[in-house]
C-alpha distance (Angstrom), angle and dihedral (degrees) to the residues before:
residue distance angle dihedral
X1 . . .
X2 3.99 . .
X3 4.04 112.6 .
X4 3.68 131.3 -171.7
X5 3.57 123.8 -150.0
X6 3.72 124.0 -158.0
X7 3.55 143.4 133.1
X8 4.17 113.2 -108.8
X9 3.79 87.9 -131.5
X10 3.63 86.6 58.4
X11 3.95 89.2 47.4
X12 3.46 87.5 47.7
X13 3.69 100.3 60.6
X14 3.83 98.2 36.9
X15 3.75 76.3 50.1
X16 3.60 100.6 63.0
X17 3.63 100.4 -151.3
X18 3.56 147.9 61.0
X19 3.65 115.8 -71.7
X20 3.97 134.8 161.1
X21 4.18 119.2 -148.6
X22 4.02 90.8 -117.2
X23 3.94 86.7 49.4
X24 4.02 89.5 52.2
X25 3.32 95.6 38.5
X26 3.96 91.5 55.4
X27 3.81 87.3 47.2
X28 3.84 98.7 50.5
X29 3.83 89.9 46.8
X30 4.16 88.1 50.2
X31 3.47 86.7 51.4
X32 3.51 103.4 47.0
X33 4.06 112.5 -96.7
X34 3.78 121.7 90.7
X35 3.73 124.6 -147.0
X36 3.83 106.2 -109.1
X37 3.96 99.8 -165.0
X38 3.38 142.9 -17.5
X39 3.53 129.0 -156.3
X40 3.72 126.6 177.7
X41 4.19 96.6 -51.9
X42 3.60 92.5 -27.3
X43 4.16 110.9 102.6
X44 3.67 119.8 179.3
X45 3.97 103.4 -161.1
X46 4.15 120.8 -161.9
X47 4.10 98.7 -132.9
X48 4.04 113.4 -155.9
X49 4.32 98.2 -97.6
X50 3.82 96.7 -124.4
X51 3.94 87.3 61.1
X52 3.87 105.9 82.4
X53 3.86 90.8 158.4
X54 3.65 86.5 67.8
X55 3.87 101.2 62.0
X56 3.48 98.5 97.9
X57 3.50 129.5 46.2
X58 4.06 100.8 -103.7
X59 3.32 86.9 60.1
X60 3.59 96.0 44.9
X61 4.07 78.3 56.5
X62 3.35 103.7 43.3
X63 4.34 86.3 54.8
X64 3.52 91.3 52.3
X65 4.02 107.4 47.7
X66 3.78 98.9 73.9
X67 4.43 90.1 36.1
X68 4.14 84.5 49.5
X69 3.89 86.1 42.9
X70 3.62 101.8 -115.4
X71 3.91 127.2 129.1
X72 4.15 112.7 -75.6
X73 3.55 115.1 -112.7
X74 4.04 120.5 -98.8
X75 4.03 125.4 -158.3
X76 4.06 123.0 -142.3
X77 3.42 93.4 -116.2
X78 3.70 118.2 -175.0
X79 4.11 141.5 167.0
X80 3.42 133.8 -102.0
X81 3.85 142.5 174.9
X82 3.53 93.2 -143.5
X83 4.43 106.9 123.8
X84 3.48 126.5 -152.0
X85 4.08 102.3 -156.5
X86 4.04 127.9 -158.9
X87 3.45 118.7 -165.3
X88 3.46 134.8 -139.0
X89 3.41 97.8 -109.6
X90 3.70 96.0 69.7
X91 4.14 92.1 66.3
X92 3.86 96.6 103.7
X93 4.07 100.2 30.0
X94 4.15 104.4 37.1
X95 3.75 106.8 -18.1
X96 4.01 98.7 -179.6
X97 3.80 139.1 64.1
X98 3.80 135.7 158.8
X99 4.25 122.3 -174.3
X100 4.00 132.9 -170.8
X101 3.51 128.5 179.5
X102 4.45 118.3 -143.1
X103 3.71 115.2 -170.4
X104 3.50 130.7 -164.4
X105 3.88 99.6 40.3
X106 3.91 113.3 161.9
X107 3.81 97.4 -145.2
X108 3.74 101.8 -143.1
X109 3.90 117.6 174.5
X110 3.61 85.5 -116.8
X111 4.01 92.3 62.6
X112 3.77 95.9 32.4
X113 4.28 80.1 56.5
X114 3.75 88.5 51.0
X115 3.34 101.0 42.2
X116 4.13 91.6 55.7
X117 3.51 90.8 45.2
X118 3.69 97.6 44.0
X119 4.05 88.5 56.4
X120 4.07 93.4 44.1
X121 3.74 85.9 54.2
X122 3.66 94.3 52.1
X123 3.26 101.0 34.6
X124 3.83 92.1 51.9
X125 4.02 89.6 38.2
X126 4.10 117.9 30.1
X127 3.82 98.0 10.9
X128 3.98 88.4 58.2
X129 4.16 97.2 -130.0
X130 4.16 87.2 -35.6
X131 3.69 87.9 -71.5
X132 4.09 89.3 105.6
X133 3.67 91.4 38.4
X134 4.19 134.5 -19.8
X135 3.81 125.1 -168.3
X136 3.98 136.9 -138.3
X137 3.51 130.8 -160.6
X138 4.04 119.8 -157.3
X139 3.96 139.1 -177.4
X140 3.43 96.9 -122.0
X141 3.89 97.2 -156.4
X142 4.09 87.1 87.1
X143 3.69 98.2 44.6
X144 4.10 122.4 100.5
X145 3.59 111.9 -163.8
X146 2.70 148.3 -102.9
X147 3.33 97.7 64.8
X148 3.92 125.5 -152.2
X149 3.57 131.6 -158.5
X150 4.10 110.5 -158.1
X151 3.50 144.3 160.3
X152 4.21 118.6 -108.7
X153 3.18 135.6 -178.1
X154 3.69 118.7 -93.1
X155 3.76 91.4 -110.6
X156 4.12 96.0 40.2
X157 4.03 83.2 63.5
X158 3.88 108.9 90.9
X159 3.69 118.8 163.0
X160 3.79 147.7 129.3
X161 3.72 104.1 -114.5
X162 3.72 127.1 -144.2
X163 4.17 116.3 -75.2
X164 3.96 83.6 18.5
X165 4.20 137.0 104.2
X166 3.69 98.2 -164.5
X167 3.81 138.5 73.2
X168 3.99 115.5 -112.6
X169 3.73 131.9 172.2
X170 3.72 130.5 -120.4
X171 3.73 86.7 -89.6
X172 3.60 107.8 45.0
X173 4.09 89.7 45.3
X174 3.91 86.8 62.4
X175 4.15 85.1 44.6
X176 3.71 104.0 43.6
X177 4.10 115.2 16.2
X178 3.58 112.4 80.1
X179 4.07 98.5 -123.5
X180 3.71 84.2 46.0
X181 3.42 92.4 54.8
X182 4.06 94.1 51.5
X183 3.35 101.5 36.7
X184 4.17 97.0 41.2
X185 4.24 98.4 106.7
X186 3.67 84.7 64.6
X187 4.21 96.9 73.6
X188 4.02 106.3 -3.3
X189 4.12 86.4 88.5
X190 4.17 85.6 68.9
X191 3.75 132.4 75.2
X192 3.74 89.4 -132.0
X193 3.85 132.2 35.7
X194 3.77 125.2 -145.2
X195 3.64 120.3 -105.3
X196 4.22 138.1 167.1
X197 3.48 121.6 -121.3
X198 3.42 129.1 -172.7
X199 3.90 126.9 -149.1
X200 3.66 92.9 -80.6
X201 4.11 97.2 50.1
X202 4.22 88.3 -99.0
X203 3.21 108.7 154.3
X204 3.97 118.0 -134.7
X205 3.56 102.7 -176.6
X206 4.12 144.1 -39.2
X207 4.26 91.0 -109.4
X208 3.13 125.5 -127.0
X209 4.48 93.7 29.1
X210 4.17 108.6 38.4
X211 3.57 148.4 4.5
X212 4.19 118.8 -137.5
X213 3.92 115.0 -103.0
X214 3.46 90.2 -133.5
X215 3.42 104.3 41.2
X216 3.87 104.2 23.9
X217 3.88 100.7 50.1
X218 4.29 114.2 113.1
X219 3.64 110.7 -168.4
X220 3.60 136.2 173.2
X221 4.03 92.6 -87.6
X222 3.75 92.5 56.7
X223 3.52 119.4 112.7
X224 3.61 119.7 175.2
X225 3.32 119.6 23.2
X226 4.37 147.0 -172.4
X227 3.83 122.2 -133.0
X228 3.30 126.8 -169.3
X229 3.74 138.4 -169.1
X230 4.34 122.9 -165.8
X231 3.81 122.3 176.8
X232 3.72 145.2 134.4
X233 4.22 94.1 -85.4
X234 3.49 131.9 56.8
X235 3.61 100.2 -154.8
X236 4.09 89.7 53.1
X237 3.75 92.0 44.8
X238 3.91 86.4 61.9
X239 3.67 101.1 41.6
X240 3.86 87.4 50.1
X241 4.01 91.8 51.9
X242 3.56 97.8 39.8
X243 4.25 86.8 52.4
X244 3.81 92.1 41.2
X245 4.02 89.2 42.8
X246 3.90 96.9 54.3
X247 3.91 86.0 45.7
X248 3.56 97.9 61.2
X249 3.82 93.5 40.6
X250 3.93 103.9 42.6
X251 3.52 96.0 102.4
X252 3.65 113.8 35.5
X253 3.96 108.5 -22.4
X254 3.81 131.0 120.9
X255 3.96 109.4 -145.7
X256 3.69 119.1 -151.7
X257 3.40 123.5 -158.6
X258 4.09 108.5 -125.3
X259 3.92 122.5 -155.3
X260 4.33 116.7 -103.3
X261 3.02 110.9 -150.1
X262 3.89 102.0 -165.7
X263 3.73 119.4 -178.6
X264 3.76 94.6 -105.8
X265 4.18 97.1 32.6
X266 3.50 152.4 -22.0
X267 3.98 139.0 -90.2
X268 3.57 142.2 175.3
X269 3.72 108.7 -122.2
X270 2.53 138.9 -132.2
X271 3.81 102.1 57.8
X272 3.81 109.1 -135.8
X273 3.89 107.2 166.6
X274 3.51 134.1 83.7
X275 3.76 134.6 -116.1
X276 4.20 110.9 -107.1
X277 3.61 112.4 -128.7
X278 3.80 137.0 178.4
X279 3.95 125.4 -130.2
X280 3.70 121.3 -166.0
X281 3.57 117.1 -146.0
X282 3.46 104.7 -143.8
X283 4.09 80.5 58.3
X284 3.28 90.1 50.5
X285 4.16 92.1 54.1
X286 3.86 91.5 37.4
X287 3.76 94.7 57.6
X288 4.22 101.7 30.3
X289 4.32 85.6 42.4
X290 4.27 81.1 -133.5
X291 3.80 123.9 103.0
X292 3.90 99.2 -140.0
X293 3.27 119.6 -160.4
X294 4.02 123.1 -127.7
X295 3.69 92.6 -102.4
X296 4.10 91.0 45.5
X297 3.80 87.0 49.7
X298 4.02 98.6 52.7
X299 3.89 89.9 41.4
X300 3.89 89.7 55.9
X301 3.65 94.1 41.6
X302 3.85 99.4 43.5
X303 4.18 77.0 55.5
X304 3.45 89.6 64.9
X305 3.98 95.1 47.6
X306 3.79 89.5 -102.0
X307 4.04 115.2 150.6
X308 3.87 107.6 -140.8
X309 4.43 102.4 -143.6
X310 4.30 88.4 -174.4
X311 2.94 144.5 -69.7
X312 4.30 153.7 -110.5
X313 3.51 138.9 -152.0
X314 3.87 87.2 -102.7
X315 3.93 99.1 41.0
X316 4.01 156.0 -25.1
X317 3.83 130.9 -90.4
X318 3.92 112.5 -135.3
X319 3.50 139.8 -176.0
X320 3.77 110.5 -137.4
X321 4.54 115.6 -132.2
X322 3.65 99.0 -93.6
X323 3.90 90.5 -133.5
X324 3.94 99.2 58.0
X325 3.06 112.4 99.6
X326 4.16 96.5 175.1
X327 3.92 91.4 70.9
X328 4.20 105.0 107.9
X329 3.88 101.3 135.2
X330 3.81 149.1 32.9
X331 3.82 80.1 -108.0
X332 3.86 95.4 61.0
X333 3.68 80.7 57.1
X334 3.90 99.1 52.4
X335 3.88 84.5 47.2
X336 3.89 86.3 61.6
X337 3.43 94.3 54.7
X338 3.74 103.2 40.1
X339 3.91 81.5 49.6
X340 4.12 93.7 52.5
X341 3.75 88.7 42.6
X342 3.84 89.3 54.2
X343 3.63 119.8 -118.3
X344 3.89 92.0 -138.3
X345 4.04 76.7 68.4
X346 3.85 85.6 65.3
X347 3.44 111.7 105.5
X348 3.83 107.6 -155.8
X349 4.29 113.6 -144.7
X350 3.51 129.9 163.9
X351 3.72 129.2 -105.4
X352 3.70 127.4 -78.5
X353 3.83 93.1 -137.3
X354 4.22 128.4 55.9
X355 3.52 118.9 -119.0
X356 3.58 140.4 -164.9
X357 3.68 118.7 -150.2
X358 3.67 118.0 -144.8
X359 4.03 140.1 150.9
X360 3.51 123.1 -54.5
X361 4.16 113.3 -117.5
X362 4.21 81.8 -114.4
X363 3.82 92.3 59.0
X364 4.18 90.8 43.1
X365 3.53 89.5 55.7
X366 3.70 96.7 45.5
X367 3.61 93.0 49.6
X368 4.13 92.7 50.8
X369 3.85 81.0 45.6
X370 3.66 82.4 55.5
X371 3.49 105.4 41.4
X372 4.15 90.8 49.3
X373 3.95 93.1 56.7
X374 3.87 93.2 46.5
X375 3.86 87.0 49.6
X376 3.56 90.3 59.0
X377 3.81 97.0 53.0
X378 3.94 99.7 -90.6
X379 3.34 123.8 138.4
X380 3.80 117.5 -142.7
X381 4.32 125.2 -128.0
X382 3.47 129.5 -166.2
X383 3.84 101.3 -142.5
X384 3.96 126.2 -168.9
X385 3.71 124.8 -95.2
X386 3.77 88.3 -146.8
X387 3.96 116.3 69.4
X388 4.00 145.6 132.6
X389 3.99 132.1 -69.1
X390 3.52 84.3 -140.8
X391 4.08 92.4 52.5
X392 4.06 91.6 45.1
X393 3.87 100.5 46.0
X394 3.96 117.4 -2.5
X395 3.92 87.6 55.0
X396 3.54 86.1 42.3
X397 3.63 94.3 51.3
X398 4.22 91.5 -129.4
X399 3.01 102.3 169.0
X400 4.15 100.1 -158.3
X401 3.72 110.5 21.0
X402 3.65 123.5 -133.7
X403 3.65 114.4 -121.0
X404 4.13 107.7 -80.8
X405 3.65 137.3 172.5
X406 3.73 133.4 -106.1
X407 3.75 142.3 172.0
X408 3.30 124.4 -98.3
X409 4.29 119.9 -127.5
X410 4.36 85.7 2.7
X411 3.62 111.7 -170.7
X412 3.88 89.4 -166.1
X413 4.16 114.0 70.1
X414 3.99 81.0 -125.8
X415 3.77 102.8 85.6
X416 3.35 102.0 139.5
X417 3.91 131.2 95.5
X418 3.88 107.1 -138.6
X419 3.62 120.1 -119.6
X420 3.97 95.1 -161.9
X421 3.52 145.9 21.6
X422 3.50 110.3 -124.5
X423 4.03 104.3 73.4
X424 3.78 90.8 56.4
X425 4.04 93.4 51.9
X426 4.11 89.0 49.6
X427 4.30 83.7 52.2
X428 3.70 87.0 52.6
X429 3.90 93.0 49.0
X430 4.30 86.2 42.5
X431 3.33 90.1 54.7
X432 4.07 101.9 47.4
X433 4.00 94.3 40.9
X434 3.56 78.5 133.2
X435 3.36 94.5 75.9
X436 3.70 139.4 78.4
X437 4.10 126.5 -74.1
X438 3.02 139.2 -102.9
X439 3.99 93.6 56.4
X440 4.55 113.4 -178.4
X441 3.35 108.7 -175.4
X442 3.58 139.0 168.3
X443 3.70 139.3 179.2
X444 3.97 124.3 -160.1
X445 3.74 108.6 -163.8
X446 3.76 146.7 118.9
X447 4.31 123.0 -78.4
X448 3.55 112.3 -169.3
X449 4.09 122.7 -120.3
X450 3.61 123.0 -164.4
X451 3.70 111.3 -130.3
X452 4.31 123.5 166.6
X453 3.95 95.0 -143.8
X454 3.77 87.7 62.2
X455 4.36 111.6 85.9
X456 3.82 83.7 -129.6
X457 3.72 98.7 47.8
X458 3.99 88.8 -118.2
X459 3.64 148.4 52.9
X460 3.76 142.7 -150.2
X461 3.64 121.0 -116.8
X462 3.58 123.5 -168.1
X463 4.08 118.0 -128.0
X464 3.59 149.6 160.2
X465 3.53 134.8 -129.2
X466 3.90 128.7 -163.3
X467 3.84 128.1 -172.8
X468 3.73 133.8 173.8
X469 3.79 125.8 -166.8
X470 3.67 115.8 -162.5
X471 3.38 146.8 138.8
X472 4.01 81.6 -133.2
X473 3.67 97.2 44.5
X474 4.27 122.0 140.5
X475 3.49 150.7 146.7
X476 3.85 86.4 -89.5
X477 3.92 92.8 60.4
X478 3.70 96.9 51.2
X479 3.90 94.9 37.0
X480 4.04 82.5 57.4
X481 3.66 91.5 62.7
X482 4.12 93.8 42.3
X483 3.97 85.8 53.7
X484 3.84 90.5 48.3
X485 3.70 93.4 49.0
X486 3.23 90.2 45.2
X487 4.10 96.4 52.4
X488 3.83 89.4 40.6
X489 3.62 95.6 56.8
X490 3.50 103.0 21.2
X491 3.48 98.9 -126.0
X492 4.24 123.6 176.4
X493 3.83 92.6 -133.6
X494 4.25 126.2 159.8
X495 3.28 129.9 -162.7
X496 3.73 126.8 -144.1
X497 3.48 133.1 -167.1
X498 4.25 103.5 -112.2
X499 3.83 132.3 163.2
X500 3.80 99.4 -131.1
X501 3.80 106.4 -161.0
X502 4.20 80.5 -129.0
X503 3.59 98.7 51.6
X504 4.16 129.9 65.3
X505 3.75 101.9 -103.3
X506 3.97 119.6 -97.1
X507 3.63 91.0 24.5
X508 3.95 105.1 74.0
X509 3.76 126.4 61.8
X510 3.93 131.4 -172.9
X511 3.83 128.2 -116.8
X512 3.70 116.3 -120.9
X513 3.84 122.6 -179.1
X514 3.84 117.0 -174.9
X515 3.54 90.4 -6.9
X516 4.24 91.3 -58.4
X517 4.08 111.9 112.2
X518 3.64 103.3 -125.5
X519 4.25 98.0 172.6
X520 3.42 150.7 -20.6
X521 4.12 130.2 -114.0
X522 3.84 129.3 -167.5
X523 3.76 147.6 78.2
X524 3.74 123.4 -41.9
X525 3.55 124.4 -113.4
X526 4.13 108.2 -110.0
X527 4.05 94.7 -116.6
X528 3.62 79.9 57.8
X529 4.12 93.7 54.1
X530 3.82 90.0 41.9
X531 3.70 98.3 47.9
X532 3.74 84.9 62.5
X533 4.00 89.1 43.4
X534 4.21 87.2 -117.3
X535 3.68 108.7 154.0
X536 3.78 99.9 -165.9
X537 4.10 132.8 57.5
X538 3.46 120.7 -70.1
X539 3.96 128.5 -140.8
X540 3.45 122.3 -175.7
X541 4.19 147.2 162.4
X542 3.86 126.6 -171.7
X543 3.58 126.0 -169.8
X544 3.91 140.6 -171.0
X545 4.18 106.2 -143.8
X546 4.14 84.5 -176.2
X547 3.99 87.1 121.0
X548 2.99 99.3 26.1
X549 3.89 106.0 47.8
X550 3.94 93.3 88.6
């Protein structure tokens, strides 16, 4: 859960206008957030998770004018020929790096409040414990561009970091200052540590861990000031600046837009325009249940900060709020407007039409699927999506892993989305050795693939996996239950001969159907057996039914 803590005089003033707590209160809920507590001024307000421009109250502000009806808010933004330059060297420890400069910031301790607890938020939240992204704040009246981020040795790094009165190397800043201390597994696996430079070889900080003392410090008599953001992706870095940028310059600041200079090209940061996007109406009334019409539509979406480009018969042109980061699809769009529009305005009805519910052609097959395996004396597990590299492919003995899935900053040791079948069936077996033998199981379920053309960068694909333990077990008793399958459902299967880095070699095959492998079927290799502490052969087949399920 994200919070926001503020006081409501403090919304009130970044606000603008007059406001009473019921009033906000009735607005956050219509938008979507829900005031957690109040006590005396202090309000801590729930904001929806996928909104990180909304952690801090600016951005709270800035989502509200145009839903409240008031003006949106506009940055000073001006040019400069200022760069910002990564080097090469970075590519393999903390390849990416954006900068901006704002000037004119009256550092209140109300901002200078905000502005820490805006970066623990996202740091802690978005910027996955700074090792996705971190964030540095600088007086700018010290700094002589251009600046460089580099990598330096552990012992080339001298500085006195932030909170501290002594000089300490790279090293001893990860050993004996507190943030080096927690945030040390981040760089101490390289050689070389990253560090900003300015023109004159000061050094600002050692990104992602500390800032210097010296030149890393904002007080209340700073005026003008350069932030920074370095991480691991390119599109974070920006979001992160561009949300940390209109922060610091909401009230009074004039952004300019510094120079990248990335290995590979250069952009003006920070980013400051939206994405265009079109919306179809008839999406718009098939997914809201209301037919809109065109003057509705640019009401709602000028509500949510939305700038309407033009329009056709068929649809509207928008340009997307620079700061939101949550917009990937048409549908995010729709969402907006159904949201501005007020879903307690929805009247719910029931169709014109009858229906009769009933099983999708998917689920059918999956059940005859289910039905034919039990009927030849398997027994059916439900195996975890979540599991191990080690389990899928060092157990395995795959030698060059396909391309899988995992989740990022995992609590669990099972990070990993598997790719097939068969691993998680051998766990089951490890794990009930117990038991008595022969064990036939199978599992039908879903592995998950990455693949670019999907929105989510992967897909599910339906298999099945088959394994017999026995004393007895061959290629004949597996190949049985291929040629059964096969008869049953009158599939147009092939086998060909294949040395499956899982299997002994001559006595697997792959599954081919219209020329596309779709599995593999054989006897596994004994390092495969005895990584899962099985004493007896192993048999197995796996399929993917992804063409084949309709």
């Amino acid at each position: 859960m994200v919070t926001l803590n503020t006081s409501f005089k403090r919304l009130k003033k970044l606000l603008g206008a007059k406001i009473t707590l019921e009033e906000l209160e009735e607005k956050l809920f219509q938008y979507g957030m829900e005031v957690e507590s109040i006590k005396n001024d202090e309000i801590v307000i729930d904001i929806t998770p996928d909104r990180a421009d909304m952690v801090s109250p600016q951005g709270l502000v800035r989502a509200l004018r145009p839903f409240l009806g008031l003006d949106s808010i506009k940055y000073k933004v001006k040019e400069t020929k200022n760069k910002f330059i990564i080097t090469k060297e970075l590519a393999s420890i903390r390849p990416f790096a954006v900068g901006a400069i704002v000037r004119n910031v009256k550092f209140t301790d109300d901002l200078i409040k905000e502005i820490i607890w805006v970066q623990e938020k996202l740091h802690a939240t978005y910027c996955r414990s700074r090792r996705k992204a971190a964030i540095g704040i600088y007086p700018l009246d010290n700094i002589k561009f251009p600046v460089y981020f580099k990598a330096k040795t552990p012992k080339e790094i001298k500085f006195i970091p932030l909170d501290f009165n002594e000089e300490l190397t790279g090293d001893e800043i990860l050993k004996k200052h507190p943030t080096g201390i927690k945030y040390a597994h981040l760089i101490n696996k390289f050689n070389k540590y990253p560090v900003l430079e300015d023109s004159e070889g000061k050094i600002l900080s050692m990104p992602p861990i500390i800032n210097s003392e010296v030149m890393g410090k904002v007080t209340k008599d700073t005026k003008d000031v350069f932030i920074e953001v370095t991480g691991t992706n390119l599109e974070t870095v920006n979001q992160i600046l561009t949300l940390m940028t209109t922060v610091v310059a909401h009230e009074t600041g004039v952004i300019e837009k510094l120079i990248t200079v990335l290995p590979n090209k250069e952009i003006k940061t920070p980013l400051l325009e939206g994405e265009k996007m079109s919306i179809v109406f008839n999406n718009i009334k098939e997914l809201i249940g209301i037919e809109f019409t065109s003057g509705q539509i640019k009401r709602l979406l000028k509500m949510m900060d939305y700038e309407v480009l033009s329009e056709t018969e068929n649809d509207i042109i928008v340009n997307t709020p620079f700061y939101r980061t949550d917009i990937l699809h048409e549908v995010d769009v729709i969402d907006d407007i159904a949201r501005a529009y007020g879903f307690e305005n929805i009247v719910p009805k029931m169709p014109s039409v009858s229906t009769i519910g009933g099983l999708r052609d998917e689920t059918l097959f999956i059940e005859k699927l289910r039905d034919f395996m039990i009927g030849n004396g398997y027994l059916e597990e439900c195996t975890f999506a979540l599991t191990t590299e080690e389990e899928q492919y060092k157990k395995m003995r795959i030698k060059n892993p396909p391309p899988h899935a995992t989740v990022i900053e995992a609590k669990s040791p099972y990070y990993s989305l598997r790719t097939w079948l068969l691993p998680e069936l051998l766990k089951c077996v490890e794990q009930n050795l117990h038991r008595d033998f022969p064990m036939k199981l199978f599992d039908i379920g879903d592995v998950v693939i990455p693949n670019e053309k999907h929105e989510v960068k992967a897909k599910n694909e339906l298999h099945l996996g088959v394994i017999n333990v026995s004393d007895k077990a061959g290629y004949e008793n597996i190949k049985k239950v291929f040629d059964a399958l096969v008869e049953t459902f009158d599939f147009k299967f092939e086998l060909k001969r294949s040395n499956h880095d899982s299997f002994i070699k001559g006595r697997s095959a792959d599954i081919y159907y219209k020329n596309k492998r779709i599995g593999v079927i054989g006897e596994l290799h004994p390092e495969v057996i005895t990584n899962f502490s099985i004493k007896l052969p192993v048999v197995a087949m796996e399929i993917s039914f992804e063409d084949l399920k309709n």
